[in-house]
N, C-alpha and C positions, 0 to 999 in steps of 0.2 A: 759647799763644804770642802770638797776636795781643789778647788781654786782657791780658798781662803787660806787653807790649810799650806797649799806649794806657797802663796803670797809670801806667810810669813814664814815658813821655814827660809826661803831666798834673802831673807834681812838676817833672820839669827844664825844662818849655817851658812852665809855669803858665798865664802872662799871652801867650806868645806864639798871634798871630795863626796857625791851622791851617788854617782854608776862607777865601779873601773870594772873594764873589759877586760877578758883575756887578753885581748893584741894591746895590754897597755896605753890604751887613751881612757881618758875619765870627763867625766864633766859637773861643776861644781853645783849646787842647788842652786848659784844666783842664771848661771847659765843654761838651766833647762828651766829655769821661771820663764828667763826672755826666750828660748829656743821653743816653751809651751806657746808664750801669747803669739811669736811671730808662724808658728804652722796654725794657729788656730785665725787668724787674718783670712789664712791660703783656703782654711776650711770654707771659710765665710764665701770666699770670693766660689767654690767648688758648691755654693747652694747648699752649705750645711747652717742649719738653724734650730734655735728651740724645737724639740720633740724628734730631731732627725734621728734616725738609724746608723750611726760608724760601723761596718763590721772589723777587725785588724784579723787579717790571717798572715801576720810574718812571725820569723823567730820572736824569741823574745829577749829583747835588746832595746837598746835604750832609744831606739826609733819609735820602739809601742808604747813605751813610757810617755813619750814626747806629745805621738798624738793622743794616746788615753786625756792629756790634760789639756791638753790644744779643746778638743771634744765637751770637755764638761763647761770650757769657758764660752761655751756656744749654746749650753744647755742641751747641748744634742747626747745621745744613748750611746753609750760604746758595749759593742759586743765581742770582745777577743775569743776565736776559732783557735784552736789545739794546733798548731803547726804537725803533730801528731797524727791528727784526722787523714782519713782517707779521701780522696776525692767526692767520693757519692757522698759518705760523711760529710764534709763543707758545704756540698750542695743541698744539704739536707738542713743544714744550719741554717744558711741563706734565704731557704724557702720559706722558713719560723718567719726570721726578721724581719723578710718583707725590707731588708735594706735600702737606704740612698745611697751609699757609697760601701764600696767594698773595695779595700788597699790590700794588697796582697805581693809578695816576694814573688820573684819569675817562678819559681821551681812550685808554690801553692797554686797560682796563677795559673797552671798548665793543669796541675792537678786537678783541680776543678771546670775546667774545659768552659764552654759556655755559660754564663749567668743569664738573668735576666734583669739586674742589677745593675749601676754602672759600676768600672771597677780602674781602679789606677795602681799599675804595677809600680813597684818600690824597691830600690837596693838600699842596702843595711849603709847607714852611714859611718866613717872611720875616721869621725872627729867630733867635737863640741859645735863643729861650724857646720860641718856637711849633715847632720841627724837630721833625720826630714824635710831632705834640703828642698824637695819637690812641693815641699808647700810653706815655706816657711817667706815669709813679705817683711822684709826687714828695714826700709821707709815708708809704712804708715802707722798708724798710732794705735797700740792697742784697742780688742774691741772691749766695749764697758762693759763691768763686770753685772751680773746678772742677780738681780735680786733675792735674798735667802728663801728659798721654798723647801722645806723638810721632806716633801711626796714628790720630789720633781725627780724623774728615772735618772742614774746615771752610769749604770754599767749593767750587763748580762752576761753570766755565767752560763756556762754548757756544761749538763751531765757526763758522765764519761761513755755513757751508751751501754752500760755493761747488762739493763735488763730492756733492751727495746734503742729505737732513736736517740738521739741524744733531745734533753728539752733545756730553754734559756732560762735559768731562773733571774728574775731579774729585781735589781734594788734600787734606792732610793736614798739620797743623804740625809735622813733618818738612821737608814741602819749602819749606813758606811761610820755614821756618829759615834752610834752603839756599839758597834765592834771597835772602834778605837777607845773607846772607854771601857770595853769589856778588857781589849785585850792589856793595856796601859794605865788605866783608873784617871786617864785623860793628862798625863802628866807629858812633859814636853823636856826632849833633849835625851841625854844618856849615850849620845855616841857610836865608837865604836866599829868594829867592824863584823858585818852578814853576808850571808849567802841569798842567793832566790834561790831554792830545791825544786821549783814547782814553775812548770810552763807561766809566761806572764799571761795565758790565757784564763787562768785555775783561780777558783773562787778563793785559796790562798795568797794569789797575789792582788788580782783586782780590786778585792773587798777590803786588803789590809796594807794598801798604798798610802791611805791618808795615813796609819801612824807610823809606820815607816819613815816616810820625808816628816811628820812631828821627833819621830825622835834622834832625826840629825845622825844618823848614821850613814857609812861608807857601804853600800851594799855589791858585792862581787858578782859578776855576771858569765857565765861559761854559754858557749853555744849551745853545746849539751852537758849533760850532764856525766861526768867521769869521775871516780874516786881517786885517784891518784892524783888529779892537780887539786882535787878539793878538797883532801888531808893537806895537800901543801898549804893551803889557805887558813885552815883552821891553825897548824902550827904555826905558819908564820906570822899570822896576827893575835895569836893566842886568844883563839875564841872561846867566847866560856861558856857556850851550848853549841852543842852537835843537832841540826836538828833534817829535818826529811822523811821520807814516807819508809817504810820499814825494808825494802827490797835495797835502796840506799845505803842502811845502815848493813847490809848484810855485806854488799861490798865492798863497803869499807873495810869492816871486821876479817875479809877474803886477803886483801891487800898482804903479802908476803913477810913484809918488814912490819905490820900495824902494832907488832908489841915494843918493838925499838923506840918508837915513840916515847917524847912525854908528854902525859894531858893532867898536869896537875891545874892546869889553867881552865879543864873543863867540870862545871858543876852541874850539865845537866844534860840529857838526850831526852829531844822530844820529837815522837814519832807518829805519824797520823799517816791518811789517805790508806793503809791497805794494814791487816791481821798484822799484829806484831808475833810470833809464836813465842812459847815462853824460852824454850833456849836459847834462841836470837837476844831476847832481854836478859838475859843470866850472861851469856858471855858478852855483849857491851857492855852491862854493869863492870864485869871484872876487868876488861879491856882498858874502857875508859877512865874506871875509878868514877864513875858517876850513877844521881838514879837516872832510870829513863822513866818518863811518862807517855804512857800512852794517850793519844790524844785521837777521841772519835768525835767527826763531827761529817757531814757532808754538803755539797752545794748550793743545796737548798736551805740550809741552817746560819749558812754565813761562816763556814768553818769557825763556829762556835756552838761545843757543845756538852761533852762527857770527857772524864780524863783521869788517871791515876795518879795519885798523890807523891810528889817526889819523897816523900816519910813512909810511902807507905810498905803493909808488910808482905809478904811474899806472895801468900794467896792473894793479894790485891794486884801488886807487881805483875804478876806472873801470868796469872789467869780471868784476869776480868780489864771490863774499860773504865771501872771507877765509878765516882760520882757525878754529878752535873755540877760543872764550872760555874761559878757564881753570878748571878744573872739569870739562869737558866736552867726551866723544871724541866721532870721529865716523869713518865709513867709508864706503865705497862698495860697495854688495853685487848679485848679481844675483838672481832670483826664489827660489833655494833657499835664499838668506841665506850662500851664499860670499864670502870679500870679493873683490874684483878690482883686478886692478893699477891703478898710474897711468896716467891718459889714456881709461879706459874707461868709459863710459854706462855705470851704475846707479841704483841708488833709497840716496839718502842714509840712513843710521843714523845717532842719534844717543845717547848715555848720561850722563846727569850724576843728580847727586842731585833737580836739580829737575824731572824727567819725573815727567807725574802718574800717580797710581795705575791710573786707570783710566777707564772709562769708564761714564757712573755707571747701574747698573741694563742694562748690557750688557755680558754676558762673554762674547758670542762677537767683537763686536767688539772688544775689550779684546785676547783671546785672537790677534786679527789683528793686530792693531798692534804691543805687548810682549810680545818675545820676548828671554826668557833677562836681561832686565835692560835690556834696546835698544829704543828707537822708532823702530818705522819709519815716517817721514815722508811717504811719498808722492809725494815729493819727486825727481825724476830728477837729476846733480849727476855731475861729474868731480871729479878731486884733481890734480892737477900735483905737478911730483918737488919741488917747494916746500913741498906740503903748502896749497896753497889752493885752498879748495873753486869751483866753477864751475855756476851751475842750470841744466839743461837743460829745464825745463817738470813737466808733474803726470806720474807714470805713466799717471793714466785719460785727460790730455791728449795724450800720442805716441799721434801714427796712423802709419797705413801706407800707403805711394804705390809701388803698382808692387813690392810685397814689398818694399819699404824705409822703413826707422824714420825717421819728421821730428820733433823735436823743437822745439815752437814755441818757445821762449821762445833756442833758440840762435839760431833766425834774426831773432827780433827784434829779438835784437841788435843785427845786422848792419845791419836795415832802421832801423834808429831812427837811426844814422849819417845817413840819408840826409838833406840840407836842409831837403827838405820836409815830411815828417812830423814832429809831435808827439808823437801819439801813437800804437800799433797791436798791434794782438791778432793772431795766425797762428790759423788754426779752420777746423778739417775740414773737406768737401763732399762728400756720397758724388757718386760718379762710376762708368758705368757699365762703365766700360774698367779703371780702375786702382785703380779701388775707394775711393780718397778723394783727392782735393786741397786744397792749402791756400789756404784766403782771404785775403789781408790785407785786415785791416778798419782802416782807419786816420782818425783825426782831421788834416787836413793843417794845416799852418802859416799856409797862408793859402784860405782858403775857394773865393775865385776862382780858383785856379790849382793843384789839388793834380796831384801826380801821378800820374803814369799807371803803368800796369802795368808797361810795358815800363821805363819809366824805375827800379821798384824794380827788375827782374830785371837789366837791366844793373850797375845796383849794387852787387848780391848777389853776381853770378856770378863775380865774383872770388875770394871766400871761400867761398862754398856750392854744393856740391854740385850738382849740375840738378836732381835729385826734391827738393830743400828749395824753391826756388822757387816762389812762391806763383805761381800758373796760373787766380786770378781775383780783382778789387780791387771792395773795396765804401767807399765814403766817408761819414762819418758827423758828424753835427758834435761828439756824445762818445761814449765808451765806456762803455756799463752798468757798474754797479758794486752789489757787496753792502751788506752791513751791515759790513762789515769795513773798505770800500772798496777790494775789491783786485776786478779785472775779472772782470765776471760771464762767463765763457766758457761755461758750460752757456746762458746766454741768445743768445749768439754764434750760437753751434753749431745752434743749435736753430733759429735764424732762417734758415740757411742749410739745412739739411735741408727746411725750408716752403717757402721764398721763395727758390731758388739767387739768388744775383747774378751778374753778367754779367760 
């Protein structure tokens, strides 16, 4: 599917631009068709074949693009590593996959010290001629393309490790199908120019490659990611969605000059991967002059999943993740997988065709997660008689105060309302009375002056309950974060179990 798919964008996008880099080189969709088939020769000749293991641990740059499709024209599995990841992290990736080949940049390469793997180090290429140059066979004759198979693997996504290991969720072009039809209703072309916001490791780029090169756009590629050359991007090609995980959007919104701008060219902010709070989405509304939608989904869903309606109204906007994107139910269940009414704490399900198979080279975890056709997410979440879903925190995140269930991410809520905070995480404390209390650990707005304890719990205690109230504050100048970016709360939790705060 994803061979079929670069085939024919390389005829109808020929000469259109498909990667430009920072440093100013680009390469046209007809020139990473042939730069695909000629590193995928070099695969061939490197003992890659139907059913093999790719692992890619480089930046993400138009070298991983290269071999991601080198790989599927081999039939072989590509699994992209988080340039992000830590060493023991990669090596713990590695050990899943049971890899044949693991390519890797000098500086991941070291990182991860010994495999057991083979591995072949790689420098970034800084042309249409040099991208992959180390595998690329360019007098012999493409290899034949590979017969349509719907169930044949073709990429593995990595969790961000934020409750345990990271696991591969892995797919199939089946769903790579389904998500390009979820995400485009299958149509082809539209142009234009994009950003990648999201490692090319991230189940938002791997899974959502094929409609990408369908719809013939110019996609912009940063080493990392930086707000200041990537407003410049957005104004200079007058993008007309803002889109990235919500820590993104904040920095943008931070940028000194962001009101001097004009974004009447922007109609819309879509934000996924990590908590949007609601003043974050009230001031890029006014900023931009756009809605924002929030967009929940995770990497085992195919980043397709729940999302707020660009019409929609404030309490939608504001304070919930919406409804399920078309294609795609969703429920609320208790621990035996009952569903339960409106208004009641559960753990979110969710079903569409782009949930992945599996989990790769684990089928007891597989076997935990997909059930009967459903993912269960992990995810705590209410429904309203509206039918709009509501997050209440992780399951392995609800603790228990005094035999009563707190769910962080509802009280955060509350407390992010407050003036002074920007930012804040809610995180366990054992206690030797009630058995756990909550922390707020919070970034304040202004450094000299955050507040105090008493001033969130006044706050709170309008809408929350007494045991939700956090009963100890730690002040921090940020909050950890993954490789995913979404707040490291095992790092939290864990600091507080060592070092109670006061």
């Amino acid at each position: 599917m994803l061979t079929e798919i670069a085939r024919r964008a390389a005829v109808e996008f020929a000469d259109t631009k498909a990667f430009v880099t920072e440093h100013g080189w680009s390469i046209t969709y007809a020139q990473l068709d042939r730069a695909a088939d000629e590193a995928a020769t070099g695969l061939f000749d490197q003992g890659i074949r139907p059913g093999s293991v790719l692992a890619l641990a480089t930046p993400s740059n138009v070298d991983f693009v290269v071999l991601y499709l080198a790989a599927a024209r081999l039939g072989a599995v590509t699994a992209g590593l988080n340039p992000r990841f830590t060493g023991p992290e990669l090596r713990a990736c590695i050990d899943v996959l049971d890899a044949d080949l693991v390519i890797a940049s000098p500086t991941l390469a070291a990182a991860m010290g010994p495999i057991d793997s083979s591995i072949a180090v790689v420098d970034a290429g800084d042309s249409a001629h040099t991208v992959a140059a180390r595998f690329r066979v360019s007098d012999a004759a493409p290899v034949p393309d590979l017969p349509a198979d719907p169930e044949r693997p073709v990429c593995i996504c990595f969790t961000s490790g934020s409750t345990g290991q990271p696991r591969g969720g892995w797919y199939a072009n089946r769903q790579l199908q389904a998500i390009a039809d979820l995400d485009t209703g299958g149509a082809w072309g539209g142009g234009g120019h994009g950003l990648s916001s999201v490692a090319m490791a991230h189940v938002g780029f791997m899974t959502k490659l094929p409609w990408m090169l369908a719809s013939g756009r110019t996609t912009h590629l940063l080493e990392r990611w930086r707000a200041r050359p990537i407003l410049d991007l957005i104004t200079r090609y007058q993008m007309p969605a803002i889109t990235g995980v919500a820590p993104q959007i904040a920095l943008l919104l931070n940028l000194p000059d962001i009101a001097e701008h004009d974004f009447d060219h922007v109609k819309a902010i879509v934000a996924g991967g990590a908590a949007s709070p609601p003043a974050l989405v009230d001031e890029a509304r006014r900023v931009f002059g756009a809605p924002y939608s929030i967009r929940y989904s995770s990497t085992e869903s195919g980043g397709i999943g729940i999302g707020t309606a660009l019409d929609a109204d404030d309490d939608e906007a504001l304070h919930s993740i919406g409804r399920p994107r078309p294609g795609v139910e969703a429920d609320i269940r208790n621990e035996d997988g009952t569903s339960l009414p409106d208004g009641e704490v559960g753990e979110l399900w969710l079903t569409s065709p782009a949930v992945m198979s599996g989990y790769w080279n684990d089928p007891v975890g597989t076997a935990e997660t997909l059930v009967n056709g459903w993912l269960r997410t992990g995810d705590l979440a209410t429904r309203d008689d509206k039918g709009i879903f509501r997050l209440r925190g992780r399951v392995k995140e609800m603790f228990i105060r005094g035999g009563y269930n707190v769910y962080p991410m509802e009280v955060e809520g509350v407390l992010l309302d407050h003036s002074g905070v920007a930012e804040i995480a809610l995180v366990p404390r054992p206690d030797p009375v009630m058995g756990e209390i909550g922390v707020a650990v919070i970034v304040p707005v202004d450094p000299s002056a955050p507040p105090t304890l008493d001033d969130l719990r006044v706050h709170g205690e309008a809408t929350l309950a007494h045991h939700k109230l956090p009963e100890a504050i730690r002040v921090v100048t940020e909050l950890p974060r993954n490789a995913s970016d979404k707040i490291d709360r095992r790092a939290l939790a864990r600091v507080e179990a060592e070092h109670p705060s006061t």
